[in-house]
C-alpha positions in Angstrom: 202.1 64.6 216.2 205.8 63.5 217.5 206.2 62.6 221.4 210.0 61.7 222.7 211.1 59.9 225.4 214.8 60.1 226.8 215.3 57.0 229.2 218.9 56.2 230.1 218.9 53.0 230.7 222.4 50.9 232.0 222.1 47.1 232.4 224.6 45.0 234.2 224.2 41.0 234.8 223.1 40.3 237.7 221.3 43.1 238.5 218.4 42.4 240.9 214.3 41.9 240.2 213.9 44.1 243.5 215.7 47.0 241.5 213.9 47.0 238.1 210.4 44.7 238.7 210.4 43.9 235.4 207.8 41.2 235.2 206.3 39.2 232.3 204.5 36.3 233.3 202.1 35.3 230.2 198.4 35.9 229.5 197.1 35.7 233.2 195.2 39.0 234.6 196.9 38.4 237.8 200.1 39.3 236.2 201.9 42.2 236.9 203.5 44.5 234.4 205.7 47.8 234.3 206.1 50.3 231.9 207.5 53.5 231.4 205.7 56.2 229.5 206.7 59.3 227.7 207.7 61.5 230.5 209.6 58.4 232.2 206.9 58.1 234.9 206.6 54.1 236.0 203.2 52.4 235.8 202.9 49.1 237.1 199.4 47.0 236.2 198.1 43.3 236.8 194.6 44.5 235.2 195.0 43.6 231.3 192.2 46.0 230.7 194.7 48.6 231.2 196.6 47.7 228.7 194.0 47.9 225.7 192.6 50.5 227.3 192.2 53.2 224.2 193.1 57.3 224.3 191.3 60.0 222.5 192.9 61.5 219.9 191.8 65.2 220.7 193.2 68.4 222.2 194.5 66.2 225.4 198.1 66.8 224.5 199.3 66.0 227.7 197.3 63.4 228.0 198.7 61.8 225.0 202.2 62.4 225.4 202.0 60.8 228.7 201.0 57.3 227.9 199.5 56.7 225.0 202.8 54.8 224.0 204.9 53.0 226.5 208.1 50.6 226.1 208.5 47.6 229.0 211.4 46.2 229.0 212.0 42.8 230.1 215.1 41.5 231.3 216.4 37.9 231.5 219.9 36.0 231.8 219.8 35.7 227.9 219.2 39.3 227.3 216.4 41.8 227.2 213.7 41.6 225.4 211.8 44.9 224.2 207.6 45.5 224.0 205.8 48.4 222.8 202.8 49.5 224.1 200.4 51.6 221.8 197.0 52.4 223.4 195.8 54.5 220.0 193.1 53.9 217.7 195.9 54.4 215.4 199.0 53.0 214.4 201.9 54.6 215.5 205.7 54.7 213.7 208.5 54.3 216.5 211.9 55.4 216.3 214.3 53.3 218.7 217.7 55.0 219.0 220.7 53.5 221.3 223.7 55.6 222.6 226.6 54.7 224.6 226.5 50.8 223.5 229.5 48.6 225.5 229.4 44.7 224.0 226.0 45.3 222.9 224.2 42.8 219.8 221.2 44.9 218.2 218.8 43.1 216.0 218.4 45.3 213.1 214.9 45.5 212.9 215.1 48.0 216.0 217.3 50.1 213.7 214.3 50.5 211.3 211.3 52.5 211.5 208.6 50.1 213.2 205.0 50.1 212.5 202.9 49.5 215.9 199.6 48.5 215.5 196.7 50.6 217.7 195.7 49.3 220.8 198.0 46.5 220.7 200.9 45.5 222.7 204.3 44.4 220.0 207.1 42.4 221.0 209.7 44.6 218.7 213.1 42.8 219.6 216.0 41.3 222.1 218.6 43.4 223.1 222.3 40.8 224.5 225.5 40.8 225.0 227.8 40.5 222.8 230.9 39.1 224.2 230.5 37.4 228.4 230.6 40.1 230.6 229.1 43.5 231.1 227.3 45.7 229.0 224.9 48.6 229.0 223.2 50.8 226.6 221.3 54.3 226.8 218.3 54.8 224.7 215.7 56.8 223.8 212.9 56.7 221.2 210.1 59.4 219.4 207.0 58.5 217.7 204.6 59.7 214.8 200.7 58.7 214.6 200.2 57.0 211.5 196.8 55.2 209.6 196.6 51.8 209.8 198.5 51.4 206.4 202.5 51.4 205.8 203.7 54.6 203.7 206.9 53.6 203.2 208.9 50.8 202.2 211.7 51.6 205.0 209.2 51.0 207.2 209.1 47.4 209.6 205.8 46.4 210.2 206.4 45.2 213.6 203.9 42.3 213.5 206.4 40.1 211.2 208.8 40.0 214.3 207.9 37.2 216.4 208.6 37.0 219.8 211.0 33.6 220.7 209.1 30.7 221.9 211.9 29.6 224.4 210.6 32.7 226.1 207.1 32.2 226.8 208.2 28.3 227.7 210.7 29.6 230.3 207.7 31.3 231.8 205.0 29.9 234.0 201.8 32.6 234.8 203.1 33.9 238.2 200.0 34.4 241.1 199.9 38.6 242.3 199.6 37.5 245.6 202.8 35.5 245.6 204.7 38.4 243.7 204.5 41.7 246.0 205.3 42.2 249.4 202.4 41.5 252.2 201.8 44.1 255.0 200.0 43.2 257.7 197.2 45.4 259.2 198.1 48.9 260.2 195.0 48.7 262.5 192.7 46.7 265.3 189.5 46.0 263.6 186.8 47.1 260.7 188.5 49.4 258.1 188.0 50.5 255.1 190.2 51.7 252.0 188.7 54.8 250.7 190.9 55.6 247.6 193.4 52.8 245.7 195.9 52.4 243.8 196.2 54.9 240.5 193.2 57.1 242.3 192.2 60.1 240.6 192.4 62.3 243.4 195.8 62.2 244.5 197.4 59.0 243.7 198.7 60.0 240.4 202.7 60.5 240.9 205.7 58.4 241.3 205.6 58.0 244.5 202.4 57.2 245.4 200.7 55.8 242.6 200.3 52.6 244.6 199.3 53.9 247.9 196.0 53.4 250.0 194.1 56.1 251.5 192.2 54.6 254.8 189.6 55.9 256.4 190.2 56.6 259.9 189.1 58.4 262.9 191.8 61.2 264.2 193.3 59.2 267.2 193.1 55.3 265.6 196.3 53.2 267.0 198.2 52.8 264.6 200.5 49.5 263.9 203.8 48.6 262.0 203.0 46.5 259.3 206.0 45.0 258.2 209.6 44.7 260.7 212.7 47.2 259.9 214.5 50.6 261.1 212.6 53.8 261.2 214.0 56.3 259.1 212.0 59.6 259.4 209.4 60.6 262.3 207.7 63.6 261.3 205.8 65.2 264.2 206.0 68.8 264.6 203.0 69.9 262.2 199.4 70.8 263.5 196.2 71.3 261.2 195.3 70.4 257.5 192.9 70.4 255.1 193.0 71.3 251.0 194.6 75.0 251.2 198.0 75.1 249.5 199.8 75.8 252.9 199.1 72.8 254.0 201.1 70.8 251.0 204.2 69.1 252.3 203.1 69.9 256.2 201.8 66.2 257.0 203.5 64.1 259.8 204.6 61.2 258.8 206.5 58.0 259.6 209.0 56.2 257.2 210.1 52.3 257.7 213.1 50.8 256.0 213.1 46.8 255.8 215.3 44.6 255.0 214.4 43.8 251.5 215.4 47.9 250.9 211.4 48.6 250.7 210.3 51.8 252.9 206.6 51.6 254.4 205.2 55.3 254.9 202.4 56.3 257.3 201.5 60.0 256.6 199.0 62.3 258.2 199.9 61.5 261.9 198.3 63.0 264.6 200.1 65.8 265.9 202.0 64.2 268.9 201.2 60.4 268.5 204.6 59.1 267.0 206.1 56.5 269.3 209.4 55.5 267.9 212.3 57.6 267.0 214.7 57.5 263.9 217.0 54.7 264.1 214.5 53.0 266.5 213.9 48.8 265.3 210.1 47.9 265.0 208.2 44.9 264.9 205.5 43.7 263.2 202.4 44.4 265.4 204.4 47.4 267.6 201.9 50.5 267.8 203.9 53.2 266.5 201.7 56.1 265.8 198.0 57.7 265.9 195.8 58.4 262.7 195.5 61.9 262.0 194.3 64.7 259.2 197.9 66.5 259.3 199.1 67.9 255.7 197.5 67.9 252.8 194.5 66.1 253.1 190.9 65.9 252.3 189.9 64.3 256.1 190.8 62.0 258.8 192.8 59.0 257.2 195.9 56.9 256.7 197.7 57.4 253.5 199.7 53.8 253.3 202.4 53.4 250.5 205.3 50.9 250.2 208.3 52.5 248.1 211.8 52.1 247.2 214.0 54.3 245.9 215.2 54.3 242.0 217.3 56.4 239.8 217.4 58.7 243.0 213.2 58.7 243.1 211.2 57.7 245.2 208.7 55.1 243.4 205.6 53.8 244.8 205.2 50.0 243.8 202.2 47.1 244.3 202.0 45.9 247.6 199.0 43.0 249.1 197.4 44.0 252.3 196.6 41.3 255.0 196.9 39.1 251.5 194.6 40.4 249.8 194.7 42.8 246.6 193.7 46.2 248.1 191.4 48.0 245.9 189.1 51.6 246.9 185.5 50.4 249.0 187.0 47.1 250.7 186.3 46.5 254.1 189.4 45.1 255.8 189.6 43.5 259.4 192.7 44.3 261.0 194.3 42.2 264.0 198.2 44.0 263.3 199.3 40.6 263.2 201.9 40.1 260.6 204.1 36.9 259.3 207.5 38.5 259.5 
């Protein structure tokens, strides 16, 4: 079975952690990590039970070819530093290819076919420059299941490379709480957050795989829960439920701020918006109503912080009121924020 990934991927110095969130504090559970699997979808995680987490091997093709292997890349002044992710009960033989190198230093094992071991994270090599200045590289890579045993000699088994120890000593275990954005309630009073991040039901995609679903009557206040410029307001749609007209059809309201993040508030009631696009917003400043406009299964808030990469909209982690938001917590809001 062969899976491949095509990733272009350019790297300048100086390019910004807000841009690629490329974290890799060591061996603390409230570390946050992201990885890109085989369709180039982005999955962030501070829960290290994700990572061991094992696939079937079975009919689930899709399933498979998904994320069942998945390459984080780290970067750092010194260079970038390569991990593979294999979440079989198998080894697996990866193929990393580079295109379109400029002043680029590849380690020659990532020129060799590498052994991964199953269910095992592998630090499999540093990418740097090779003169100062800018450089960049596209790559992609495939991959074969394989028993636990090498079949060839040209193949690396990955385990023999050893990840630098100047790296894990420039690296102290970083808190979650400290790392993501905080938003402040988006209500007054008891709530509660009826699906989380990764939910089964509908956050599953780009751009909402870190979004809250909270439950709310049709008509709850609604509050802005971080400062910035409103970018859409959505309010012309009326009705919703689970029918397929209804997908796409959900008022919404979309905050820039000033750290290029974009807070969305989606299922408005018909009617209740109270800014305009271009309008400034405080933390605090009522802004809209609850609703059960669009797509939706009932009355609630769908919540999601974004920013915008490669041209996507990605969903990424956020803390709510400081605290890690997570499906059955009850919340008390006061829409008081720290901005």
């Amino acid at each position: 079975m062969r899976a491949l990934w095509i990733a272009p991927l350019r790297i300048k110095l100086g390019q910004t952690l807000l841009t690629y969130l490329l974290l890799w504090p060591p061996l603390a559970q409230a570390d946050v990590y992201r990885y890109l699997d085989t369709l180039g979808m982005v999955h962030y995680t501070d829960n290290q039970a994700y990572a061991v987490k094992r696939l079937p091997i079975n009919s689930q093709e899709h399933r498979l070819h998904r994320d069942g292997v998945l390459v984080r890349v780290v970067k750092k002044a010194e260079g970038d530093y390569l991990f593979v992710l294999n979440r079989f009960t198998h080894a697996v033989t990866l193929n990393l290819r580079f295109s379109q190198q400029r002043n680029l230093v590849i380690p020659s094992p990532l020129l060799q076919a590498l052994l991964i071991p199953a269910n095992q994270e592998q630090f499999i090599g540093k990418l740097s420059a090779k003169t100062v200045g800018d450089w960049d590289y596209n790559y992609h890579f495939d991959y074969q299941l394989e028993p636990e045993v090498l079949h060839a000699e040209a193949q690396l088994d990955a385990r023999l490379i050893r990840l630098p120890e100047s790296f894990v000593q420039k690296n102290t275990a970083t808190s979650y709480f400290s790392e993501h954005p905080n938003l402040a309630s988006p209500v007054l009073g008891r709530y509660r957050i009826a699906q989380g991040f990764n939910g089964d039901f509908s956050h599953n995609k780009l751009s909402n795989r870190y979004a809250l679903d909270i439950a709310l009557p049709v008509g709850t206040p609604l509050y802005a829960t971080r400062a910035g410029v409103v970018m859409a307001a959505v309010d012309r749609y009326v009705g919703g439920g689970l029918a397929p007209q209804y997908r796409g059809k959900a008022n919404h309201l979309r905050v820039r701020h000033a750290d290029g993040t974009m807070t969305l508030y989606a299922h408005l009631q018909t009617g209740s918006l109270q800014v305009r696009k271009g309008e400034r917003v405080k933390v605090g400043q009522r802004v809209a109503a609850s609703g059960n406009t669009g797509y939706s299964s009932g009355p609630h808030l769908h919540l999601a912080l974004q920013m915008i990469n490669a041209g996507r909209k990605e969903s990424v982690p956020f803390t709510l009121q400081g605290n890690q938001p997570i499906a059955g917590l009850w919340l008390a809001g006061t829409a008081m924020g720290d901005e």
